[in-house]
C-alpha positions as a Markdown table, in Angstrom:
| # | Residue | x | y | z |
|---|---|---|---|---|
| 1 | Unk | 0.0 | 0.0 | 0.0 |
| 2 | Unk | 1.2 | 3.3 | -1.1 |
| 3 | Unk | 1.1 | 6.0 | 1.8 |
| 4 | Unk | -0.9 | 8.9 | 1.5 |
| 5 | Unk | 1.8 | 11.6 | 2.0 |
| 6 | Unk | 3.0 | 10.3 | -0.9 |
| 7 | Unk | 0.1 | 10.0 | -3.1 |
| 8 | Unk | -0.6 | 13.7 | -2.1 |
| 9 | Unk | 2.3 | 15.0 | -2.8 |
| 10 | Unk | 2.5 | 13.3 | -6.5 |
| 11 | Unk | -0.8 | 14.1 | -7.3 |
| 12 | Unk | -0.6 | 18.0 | -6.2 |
| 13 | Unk | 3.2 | 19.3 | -7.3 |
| 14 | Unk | 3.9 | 16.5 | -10.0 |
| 15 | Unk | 0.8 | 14.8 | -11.7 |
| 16 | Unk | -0.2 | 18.4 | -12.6 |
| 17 | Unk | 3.4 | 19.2 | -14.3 |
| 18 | Unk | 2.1 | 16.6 | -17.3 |
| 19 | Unk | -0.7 | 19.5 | -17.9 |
| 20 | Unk | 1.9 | 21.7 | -20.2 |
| 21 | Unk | 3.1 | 18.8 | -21.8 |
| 22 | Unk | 2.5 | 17.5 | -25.8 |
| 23 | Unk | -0.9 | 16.0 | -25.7 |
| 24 | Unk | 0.3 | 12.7 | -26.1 |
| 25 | Unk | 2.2 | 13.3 | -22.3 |
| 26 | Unk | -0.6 | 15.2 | -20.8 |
| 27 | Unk | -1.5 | 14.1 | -17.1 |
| 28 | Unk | -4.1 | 11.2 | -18.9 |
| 29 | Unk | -0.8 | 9.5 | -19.7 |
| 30 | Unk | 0.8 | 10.1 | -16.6 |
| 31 | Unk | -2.3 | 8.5 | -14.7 |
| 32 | Unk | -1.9 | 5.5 | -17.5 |
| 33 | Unk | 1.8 | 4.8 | -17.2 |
| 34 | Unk | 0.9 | 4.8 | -13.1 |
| 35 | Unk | -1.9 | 2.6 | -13.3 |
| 36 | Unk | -0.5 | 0.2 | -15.7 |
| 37 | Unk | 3.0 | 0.0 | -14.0 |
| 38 | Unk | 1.1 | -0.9 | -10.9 |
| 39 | Unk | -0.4 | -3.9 | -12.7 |
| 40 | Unk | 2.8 | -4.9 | -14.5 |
| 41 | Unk | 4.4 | -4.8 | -10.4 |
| 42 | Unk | 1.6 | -7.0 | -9.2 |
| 43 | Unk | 3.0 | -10.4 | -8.3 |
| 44 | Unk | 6.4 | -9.0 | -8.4 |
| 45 | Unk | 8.4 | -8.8 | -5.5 |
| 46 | Unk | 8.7 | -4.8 | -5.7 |
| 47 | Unk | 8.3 | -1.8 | -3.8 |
| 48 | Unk | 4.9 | -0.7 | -5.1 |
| 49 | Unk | 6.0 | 3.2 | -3.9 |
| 50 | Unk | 9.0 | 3.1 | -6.0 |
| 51 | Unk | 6.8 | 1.9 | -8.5 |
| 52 | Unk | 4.8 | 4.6 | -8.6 |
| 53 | Unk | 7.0 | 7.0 | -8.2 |
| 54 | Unk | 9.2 | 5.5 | -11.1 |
| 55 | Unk | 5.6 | 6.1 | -13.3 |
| 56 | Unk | 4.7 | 9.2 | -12.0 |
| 57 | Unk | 8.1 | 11.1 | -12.8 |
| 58 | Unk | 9.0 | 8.8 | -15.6 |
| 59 | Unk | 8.4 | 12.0 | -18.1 |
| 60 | Unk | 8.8 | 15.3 | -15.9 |
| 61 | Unk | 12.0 | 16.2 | -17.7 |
| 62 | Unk | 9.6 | 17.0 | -21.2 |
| 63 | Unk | 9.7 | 20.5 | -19.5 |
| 64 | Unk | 13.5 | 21.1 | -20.6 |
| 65 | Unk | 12.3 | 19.1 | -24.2 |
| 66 | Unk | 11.9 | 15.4 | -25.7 |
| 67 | Unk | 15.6 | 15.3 | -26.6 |
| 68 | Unk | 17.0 | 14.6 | -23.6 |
| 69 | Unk | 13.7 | 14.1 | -21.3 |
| 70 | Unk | 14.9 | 10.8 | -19.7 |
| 71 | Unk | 18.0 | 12.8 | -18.0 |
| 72 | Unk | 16.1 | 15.5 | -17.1 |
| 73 | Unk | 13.5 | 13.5 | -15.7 |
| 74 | Unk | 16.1 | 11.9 | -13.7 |
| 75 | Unk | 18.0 | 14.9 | -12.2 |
| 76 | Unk | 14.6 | 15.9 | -11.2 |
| 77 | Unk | 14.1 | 13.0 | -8.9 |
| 78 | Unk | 17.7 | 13.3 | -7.6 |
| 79 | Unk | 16.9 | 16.8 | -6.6 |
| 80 | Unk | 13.6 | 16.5 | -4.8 |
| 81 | Unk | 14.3 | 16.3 | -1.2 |
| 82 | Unk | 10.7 | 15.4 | -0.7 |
| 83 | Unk | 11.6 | 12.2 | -2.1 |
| 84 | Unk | 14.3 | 11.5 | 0.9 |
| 85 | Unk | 11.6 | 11.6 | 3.5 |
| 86 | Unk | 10.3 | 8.4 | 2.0 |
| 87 | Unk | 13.5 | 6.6 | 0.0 |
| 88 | Unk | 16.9 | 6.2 | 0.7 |
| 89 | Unk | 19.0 | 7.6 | -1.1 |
| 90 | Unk | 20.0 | 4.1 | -2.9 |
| 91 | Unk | 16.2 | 3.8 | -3.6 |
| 92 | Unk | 16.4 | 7.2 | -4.5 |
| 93 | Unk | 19.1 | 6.6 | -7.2 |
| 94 | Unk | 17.3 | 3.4 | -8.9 |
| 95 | Unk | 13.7 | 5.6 | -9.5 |
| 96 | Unk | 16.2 | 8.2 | -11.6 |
| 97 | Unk | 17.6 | 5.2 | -13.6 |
C-alpha cells in the first residue's frame, strides 16, 4: 500500500506538471503509465512506492524538451528532497535510472 503523504504530494506538485506537456504526455498518460505500471508490479516482489513514483516522474523532464527528457527526468528525482523523506538515497538513485 502506497502512503498517502506520498500520493498527495505526487498528485498535487507532480501529476499536474504533465498538464503543459504534448498532448500525447498530458497528465491522462501520466495517470496510464501509473496505473498500468502498478499492474505490470503486481505479483512481483517490488516496492509498489518506488513503482509509482518511477511512473509518475518517468516523463517530468519533457519541461527542458523530448531530446533529452529521460536525463532530465532523472535529475529531477535526484533533486527533490521530498523524495528523501520516504527513500533512501539508494532507492532514490534506482527511481532516476
Amino acid at each position: 500500500m502506497i502512503r498517502q503523504e506520498i500520493t498527495t504530494y505526487v498528485e498535487e506538485n507532480i501529476i499536474p506538471l504533465y498538464d503543459d506537456f504534448d498532448r500525447g504526455h498530458r497528465r491522462d498518460h501520466a495517470l496510464q503509465v501509473i496505473e498500468r505500471s502498478a499492474q505490470l508490479a503486481r505479483g512481483f516482489d517490488v516496492d509498489e512506492e518506488m513503482v509509482y513514483v518511477v511512473a509518475a516522474y518517468h516523463d517530468i523532464g519533457l519541461q527542458f524538451g523530448r531530446e533529452r527528457h529521460h536525463t532530465e527526468s532523472a535529475r529531477l528525482i535526484l533533486a527533490d528532497d521530498r523524495l528523501r523523506e520516504w527513500f533512501s538515497s539508494e532507492q532514490i538513485a534506482t527511481i532516476a535510472e
